[in-house]
C-alpha positions as CSV (number, residue, x, y, z in Angstrom):
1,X,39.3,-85.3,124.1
2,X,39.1,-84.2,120.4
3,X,41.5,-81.2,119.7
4,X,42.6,-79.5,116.7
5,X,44.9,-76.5,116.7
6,X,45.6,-74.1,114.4
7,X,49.1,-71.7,114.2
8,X,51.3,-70.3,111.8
9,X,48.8,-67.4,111.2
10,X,50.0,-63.9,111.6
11,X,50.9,-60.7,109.4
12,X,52.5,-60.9,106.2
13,X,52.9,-58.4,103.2
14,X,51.4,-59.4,99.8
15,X,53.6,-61.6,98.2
16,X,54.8,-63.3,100.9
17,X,54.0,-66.8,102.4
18,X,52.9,-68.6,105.5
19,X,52.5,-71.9,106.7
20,X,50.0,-73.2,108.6
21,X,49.6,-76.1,110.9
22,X,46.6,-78.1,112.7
23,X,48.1,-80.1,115.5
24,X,45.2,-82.6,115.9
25,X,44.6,-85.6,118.7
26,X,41.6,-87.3,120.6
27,X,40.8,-89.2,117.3
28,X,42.4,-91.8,114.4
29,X,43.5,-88.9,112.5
30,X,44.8,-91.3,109.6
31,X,41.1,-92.2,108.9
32,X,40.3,-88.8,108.6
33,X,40.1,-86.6,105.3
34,X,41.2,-83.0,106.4
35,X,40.6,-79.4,105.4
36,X,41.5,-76.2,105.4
37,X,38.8,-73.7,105.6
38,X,38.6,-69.6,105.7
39,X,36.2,-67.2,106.7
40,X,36.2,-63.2,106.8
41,X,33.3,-61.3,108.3
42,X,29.6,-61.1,106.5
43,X,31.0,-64.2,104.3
44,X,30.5,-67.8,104.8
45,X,33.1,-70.0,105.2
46,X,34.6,-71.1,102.3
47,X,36.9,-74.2,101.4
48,X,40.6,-73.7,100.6
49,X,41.6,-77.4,100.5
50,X,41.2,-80.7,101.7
51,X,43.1,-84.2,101.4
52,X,42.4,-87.3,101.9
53,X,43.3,-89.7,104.5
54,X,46.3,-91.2,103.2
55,X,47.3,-88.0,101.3
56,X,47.0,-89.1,98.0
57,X,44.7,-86.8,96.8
58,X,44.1,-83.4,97.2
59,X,41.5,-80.7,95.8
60,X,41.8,-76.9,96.1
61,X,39.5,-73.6,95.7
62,X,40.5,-72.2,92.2
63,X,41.2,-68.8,94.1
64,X,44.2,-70.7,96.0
65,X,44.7,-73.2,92.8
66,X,48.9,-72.9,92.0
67,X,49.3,-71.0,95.4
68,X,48.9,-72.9,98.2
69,X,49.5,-76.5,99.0
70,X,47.9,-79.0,101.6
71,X,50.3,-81.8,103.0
72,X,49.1,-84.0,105.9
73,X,51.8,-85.9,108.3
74,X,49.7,-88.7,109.3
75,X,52.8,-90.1,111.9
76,X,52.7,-86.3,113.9
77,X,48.8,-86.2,113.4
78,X,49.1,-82.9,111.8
79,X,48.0,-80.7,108.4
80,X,49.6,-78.1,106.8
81,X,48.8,-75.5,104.1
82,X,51.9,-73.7,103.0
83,X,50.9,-70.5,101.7
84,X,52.7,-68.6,98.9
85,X,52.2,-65.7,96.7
86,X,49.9,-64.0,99.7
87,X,47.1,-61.7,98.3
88,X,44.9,-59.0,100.6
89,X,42.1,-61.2,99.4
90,X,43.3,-63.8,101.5
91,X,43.3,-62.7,104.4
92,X,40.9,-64.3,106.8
93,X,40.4,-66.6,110.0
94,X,41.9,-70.1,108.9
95,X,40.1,-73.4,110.0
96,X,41.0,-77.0,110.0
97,X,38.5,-79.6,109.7
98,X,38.6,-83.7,110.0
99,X,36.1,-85.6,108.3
100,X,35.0,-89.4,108.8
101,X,32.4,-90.7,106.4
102,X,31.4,-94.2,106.2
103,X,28.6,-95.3,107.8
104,X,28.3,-92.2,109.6
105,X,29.3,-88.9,109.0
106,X,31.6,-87.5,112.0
107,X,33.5,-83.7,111.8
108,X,35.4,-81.8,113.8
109,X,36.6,-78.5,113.6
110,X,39.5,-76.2,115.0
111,X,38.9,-72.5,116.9
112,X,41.2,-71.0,113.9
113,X,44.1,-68.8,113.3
114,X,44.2,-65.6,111.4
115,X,46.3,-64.3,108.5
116,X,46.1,-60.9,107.6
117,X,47.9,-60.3,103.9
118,X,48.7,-55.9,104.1
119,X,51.4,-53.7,103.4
């Protein structure tokens, strides 16, 4: 059974900084690129970042860009974003998300965890 599972999310004044996780299992997650998604109400979800499968490269939203940083432990099966400088603007529902493209195309996706950036 395919599982991913978000934490870390929670309150946090501006400035401040989280850190993420997405415990994942029920699939090779070292043949997996992952990413981290976000999504507020009326908005689609947007990307914040994504790595690939061995972690050597990494690509990020220019909103996040300098901020936040995606690391993946591919031994513990699990993603991070470590989240720093924390604006209002950020706050939102937080989603992991493996992807396996080669021949086909397979994705799975977390249930999400939500940071809320307030004073």
């Amino acid at each position: 059974q395919v599982q991913l599972v978000e934490s870390g999310g929670g309150l946090v004044q501006p400035g401040g900084s989280l850190r993420l996780s997405c415990v994942t299992s029920g699939f090779t997650f070292s043949t997996f690129a992952m990413s981290w998604y976000r999504q507020t109400p009326g908005k689609e979800r947007e990307l914040v970042g994504s790595i690939s499968s061995t972690g050597g490269s990494t690509d990020y939203a220019d909103s996040v860009k300098g901020r936040f940083t995606i690391s993946r432990d591919n031994d513990k099966k699990t993603v991070y974003l470590q989240m720093n400088s924390l604006k209002p603007e950020d706050t939102a529902l937080y989603y992991c998300k493996a992807d396996f493209q080669r021949i086909i195309r397979i994705t799975y996706w977390g249930k999400g965890t939500l940071v809320t950036v307030s004073s």
